[in-house]
ZAMARGU-4260 file (C-alpha; in steps of 0.2 Angstrom, whole numbers, plus 5000, padded with zeros to 4 digits):
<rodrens>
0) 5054/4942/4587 | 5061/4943/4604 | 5049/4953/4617 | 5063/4958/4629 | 5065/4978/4627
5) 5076/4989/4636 | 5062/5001/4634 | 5049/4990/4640 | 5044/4997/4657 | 5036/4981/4664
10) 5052/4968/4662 | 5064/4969/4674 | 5078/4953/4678 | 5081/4950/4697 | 5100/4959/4697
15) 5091/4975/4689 | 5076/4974/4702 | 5092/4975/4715 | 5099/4989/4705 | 5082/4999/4704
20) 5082/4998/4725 | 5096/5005/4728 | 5091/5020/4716 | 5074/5022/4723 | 5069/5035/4735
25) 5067/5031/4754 | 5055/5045/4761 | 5042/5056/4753 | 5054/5073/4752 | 5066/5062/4740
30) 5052/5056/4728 | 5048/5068/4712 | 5036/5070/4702 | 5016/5064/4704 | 5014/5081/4716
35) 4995/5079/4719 | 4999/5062/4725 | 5012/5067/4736 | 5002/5081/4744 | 4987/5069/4748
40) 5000/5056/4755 | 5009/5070/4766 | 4992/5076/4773 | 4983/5058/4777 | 5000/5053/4784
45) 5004/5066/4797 | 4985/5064/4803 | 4988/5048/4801 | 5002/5047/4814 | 4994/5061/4824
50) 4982/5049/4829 | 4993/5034/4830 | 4982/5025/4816 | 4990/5016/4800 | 4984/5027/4784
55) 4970/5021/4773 | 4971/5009/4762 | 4976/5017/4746 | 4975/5010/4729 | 4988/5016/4713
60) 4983/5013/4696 | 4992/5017/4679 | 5007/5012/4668 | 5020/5002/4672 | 5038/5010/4678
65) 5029/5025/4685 | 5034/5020/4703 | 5018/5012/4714 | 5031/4999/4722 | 5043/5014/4726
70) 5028/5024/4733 | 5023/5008/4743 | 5040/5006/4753 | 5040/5025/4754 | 5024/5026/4763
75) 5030/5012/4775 | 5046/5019/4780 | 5038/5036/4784 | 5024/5026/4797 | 5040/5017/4804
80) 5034/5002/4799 | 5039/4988/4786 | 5031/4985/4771 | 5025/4965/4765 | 5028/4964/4745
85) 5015/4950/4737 | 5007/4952/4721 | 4989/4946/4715 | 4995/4932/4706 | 5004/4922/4719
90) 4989/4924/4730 | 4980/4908/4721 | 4971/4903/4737 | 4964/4910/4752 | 4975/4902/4764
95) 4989/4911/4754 | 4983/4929/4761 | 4980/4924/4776 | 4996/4918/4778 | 5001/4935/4772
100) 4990/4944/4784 | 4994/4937/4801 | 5009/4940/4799 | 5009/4958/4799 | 5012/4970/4813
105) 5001/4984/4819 | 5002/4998/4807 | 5013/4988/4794 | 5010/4991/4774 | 5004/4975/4762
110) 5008/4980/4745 | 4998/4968/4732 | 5006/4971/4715 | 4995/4969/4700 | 4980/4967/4713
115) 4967/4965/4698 | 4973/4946/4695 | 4969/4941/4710 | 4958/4928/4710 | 4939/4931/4717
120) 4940/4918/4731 | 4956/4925/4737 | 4947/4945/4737 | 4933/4938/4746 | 4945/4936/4760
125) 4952/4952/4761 | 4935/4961/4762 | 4934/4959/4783 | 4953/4961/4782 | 4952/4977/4776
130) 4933/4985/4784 | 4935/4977/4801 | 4952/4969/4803 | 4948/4951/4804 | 4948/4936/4795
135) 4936/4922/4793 | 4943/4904/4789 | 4932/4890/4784 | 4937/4871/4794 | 4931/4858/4783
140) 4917/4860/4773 | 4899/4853/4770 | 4886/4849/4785 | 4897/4849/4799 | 4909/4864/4793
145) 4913/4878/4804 | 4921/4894/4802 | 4933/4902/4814 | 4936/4921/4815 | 4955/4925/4816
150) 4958/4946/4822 | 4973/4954/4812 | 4982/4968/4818 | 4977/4985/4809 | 4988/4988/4795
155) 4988/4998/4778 | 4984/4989/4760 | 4991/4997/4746 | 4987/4990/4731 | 4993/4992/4711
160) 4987/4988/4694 | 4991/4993/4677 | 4971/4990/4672 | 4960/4997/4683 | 4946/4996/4674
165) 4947/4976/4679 | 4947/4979/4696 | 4930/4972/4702 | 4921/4985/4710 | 4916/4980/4729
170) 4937/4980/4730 | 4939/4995/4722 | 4926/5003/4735 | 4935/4998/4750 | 4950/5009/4745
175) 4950/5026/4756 | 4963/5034/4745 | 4964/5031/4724 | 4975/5040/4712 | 4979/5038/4695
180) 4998/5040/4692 | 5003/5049/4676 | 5020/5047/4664 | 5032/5061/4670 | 5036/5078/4661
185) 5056/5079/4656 | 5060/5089/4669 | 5056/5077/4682 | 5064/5063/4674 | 5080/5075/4673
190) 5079/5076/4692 | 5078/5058/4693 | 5091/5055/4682 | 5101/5067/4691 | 5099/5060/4707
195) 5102/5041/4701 | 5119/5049/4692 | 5124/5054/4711 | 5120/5039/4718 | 5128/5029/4705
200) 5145/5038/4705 | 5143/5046/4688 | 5150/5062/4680 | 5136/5067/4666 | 5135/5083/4656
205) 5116/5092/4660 | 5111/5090/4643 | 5114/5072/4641 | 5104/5069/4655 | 5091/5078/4648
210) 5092/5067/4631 | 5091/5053/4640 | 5074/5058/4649 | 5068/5064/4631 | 5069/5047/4626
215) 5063/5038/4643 | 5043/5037/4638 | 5040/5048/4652 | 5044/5033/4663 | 5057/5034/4680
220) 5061/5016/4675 | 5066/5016/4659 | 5075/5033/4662 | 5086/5021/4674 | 5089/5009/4664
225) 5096/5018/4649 | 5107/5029/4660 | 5114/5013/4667 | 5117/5006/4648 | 5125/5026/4645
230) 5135/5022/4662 | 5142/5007/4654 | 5147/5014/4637 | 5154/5028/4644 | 5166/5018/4656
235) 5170/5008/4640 | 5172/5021/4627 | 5171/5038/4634 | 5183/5038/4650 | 5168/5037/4661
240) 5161/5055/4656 | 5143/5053/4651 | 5141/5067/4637 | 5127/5068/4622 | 5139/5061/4609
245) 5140/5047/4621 | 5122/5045/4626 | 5118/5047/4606 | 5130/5031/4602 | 5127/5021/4617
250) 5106/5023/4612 | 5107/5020/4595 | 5117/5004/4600 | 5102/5000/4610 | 5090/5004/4595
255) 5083/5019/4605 | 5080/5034/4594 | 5076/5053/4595 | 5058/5049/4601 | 5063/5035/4613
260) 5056/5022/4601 | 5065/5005/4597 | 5065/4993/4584 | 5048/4984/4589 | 5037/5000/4589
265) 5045/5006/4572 | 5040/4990/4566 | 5022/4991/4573 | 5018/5009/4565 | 5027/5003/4547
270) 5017/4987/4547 | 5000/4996/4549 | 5008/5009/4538 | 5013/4997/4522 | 5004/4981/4526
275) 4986/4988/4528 | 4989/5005/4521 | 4988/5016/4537 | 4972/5008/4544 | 4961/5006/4553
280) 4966/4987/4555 | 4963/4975/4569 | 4974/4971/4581 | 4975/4953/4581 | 4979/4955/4563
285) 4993/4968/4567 | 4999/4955/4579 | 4996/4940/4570 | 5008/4950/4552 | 5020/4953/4565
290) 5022/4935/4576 | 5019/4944/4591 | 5006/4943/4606 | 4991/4954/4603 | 4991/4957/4623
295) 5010/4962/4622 | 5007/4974/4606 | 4991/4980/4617 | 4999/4985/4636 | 5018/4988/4628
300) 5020/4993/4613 | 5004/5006/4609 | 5002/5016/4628 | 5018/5026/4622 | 5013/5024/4604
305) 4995/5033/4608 | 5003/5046/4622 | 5017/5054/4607 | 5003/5055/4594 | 5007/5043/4581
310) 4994/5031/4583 | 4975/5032/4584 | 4963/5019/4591 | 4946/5018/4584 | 4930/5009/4584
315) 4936/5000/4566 | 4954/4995/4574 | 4970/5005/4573 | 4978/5022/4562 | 4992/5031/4562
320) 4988/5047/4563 | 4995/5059/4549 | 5013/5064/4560 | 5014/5044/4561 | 5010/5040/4542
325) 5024/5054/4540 | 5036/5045/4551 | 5033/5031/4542 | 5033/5038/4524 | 5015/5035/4518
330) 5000/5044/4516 | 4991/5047/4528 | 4974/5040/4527 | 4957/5048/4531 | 4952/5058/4548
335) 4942/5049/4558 | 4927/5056/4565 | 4929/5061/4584 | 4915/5050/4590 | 4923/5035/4582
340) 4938/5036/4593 | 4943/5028/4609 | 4952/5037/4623 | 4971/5032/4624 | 4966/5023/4642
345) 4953/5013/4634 | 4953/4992/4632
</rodrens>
């Protein structure tokens, strides 16, 4: 079974990244949602400013799609500066941040998206980096190695991850700022989706747009997406009008339903549901039953799963919980104890 979702929040291709851009906002007074964020970030940048310094370096962790790139360019046009987009995984070597480090101008922004995989000798590098603005680079190695200190100007790391908990600690202390980003309520995604209709040229009824952030996970990303698959059945079937007739059909084309789910995570909860008799079952058996990855069934499929109620994690594996054995159209099976459950953020 193909892995590619519209509803995934952490695949996009290169000419949806493009689309995303130009929908995303440029300064602090256009973003919405995470408001405890946005305070903190408003505060630290205008002392920030005041004393002509770059901000601290701030770390975002949570789900994919919830907007930590966005925030990153945000926060680097509002310092007037420019902002360097890396990720961990393409850091493989040391000589790879540096590279990325001299390069950057006094109070510029270097966004390292999913900072967590970035490998140990590369984060040893960007201890000094970060605490006292320089760099130490080894030439050659053995009895007759040296090291040569290289300054860099001061400059503002923001980094990402979707797992926090595998961030090693001495980088997580080196953070000044660290916030946890949430899934968005509806009537934040409405305003985003209303927004993106503006920018987009689109006429949409109010209530369609509010489906289609019913069905968005809580997640700006997705909410985009699916209003750009609307957009394209409207203009094809609807005369361009985007209205909840038209957002129901173009959805269900997409195998989105009423609670934002597609076919993948129906399947998931009716595998546990008839295969293992409502749980609790392992993962790796739930994944190996269903051809998929377990680490795909883990970070995609059961954040969303666990957030809307339907799914439990325990100490014994998973379970549906009754209103998922309901949706599924089993019995539910028994309660488990509270202290045998994990938290929905757990590994």
């Amino acid at each position: 079974m193909s892995t590619e979702r519209w509803i995934a929040s952490d695949q996009t291709t290169p000419p949806e990244e493009e689309q995303a851009r130009s929908l995303r906002p440029r300064v602090l007074s256009e973003y919405v949602g995470q408001r405890e964020l946005v305070e903190r970030l408003t505060i630290a940048m205008q002392a920030s400013r005041e004393r002509s310094e770059p901000i601290e370096h701030l770390l975002l962790h949570g789900p994919p799609g919830l907007g930590k790139t966005t925030l990153a360019h945000v926060v680097a046009n509002e310092m007037g500066s420019t902002c360097h987009v890396t990720s961990g995984p393409a850091l493989t070597k040391g000589a790879d941040l540096v590279g990325a480090l001299t390069r950057l101008e006094a109070g510029d922004v270097l966004f390292i998206d999913e900072i967590h995989r970035m490998p140990v000798a590369v984060e040893e590098f960007i201890y000094p980096a970060m605490e006292d603005g320089r760099i130490d680079v080894a030439i050659d190695a053995g009895l007759h190695g040296r090291t040569v200190r290289l300054a860099i100007k001061p400059f503002t790391l923001i980094g990402a991850t979707t797992r926090a908990g595998l961030l090693s600690a001495p980088l997580r202390s080196r953070f000044g700022m660290i916030h946890h980003l949430r899934y968005y309520p509806d009537a934040d995604l409405e305003r985003i989706l209303n927004r993106s209709r503006e920018l987009l040229g689109v006429e949409a009824h109010p209530e369609a747009l509010a489906t289609i952030a019913m069905r968005s996970r809580g997640t700006p990303r997705i909410a985009n997406r699916l209003l750009r698959r609307v957009r394209d059945y409207a203009q094809v079937r609807a005369d361009g009008v985007i209205a909840s007739r038209v957002v129901d059909e173009a959805l269900a084309l997409e195998g989105v339903d009423e609670r934002g789910m597609d076919e993948l995570d129906r399947l998931y909860l009716k595998t546990i549901g008839t295969t293992y008799a409502g749980g609790p079952v392992g993962l790796e058996a739930v994944a190996a039953t269903l051809g998929e990855d377990s680490g795909t069934l883990e970070d995609v499929v059961e954040p969303y799963l666990l957030q809307i109620g339907l799914l439990a994690r325990t100490r014994r594996g998973r379970q549906l919980t009754p209103e998922g054995a309901k949706l599924v159209g089993v019995a539910p099976p028994e309660s488990v104890p509270n202290d045998e459950l994990f938290d929905a953020t757990d590994a």
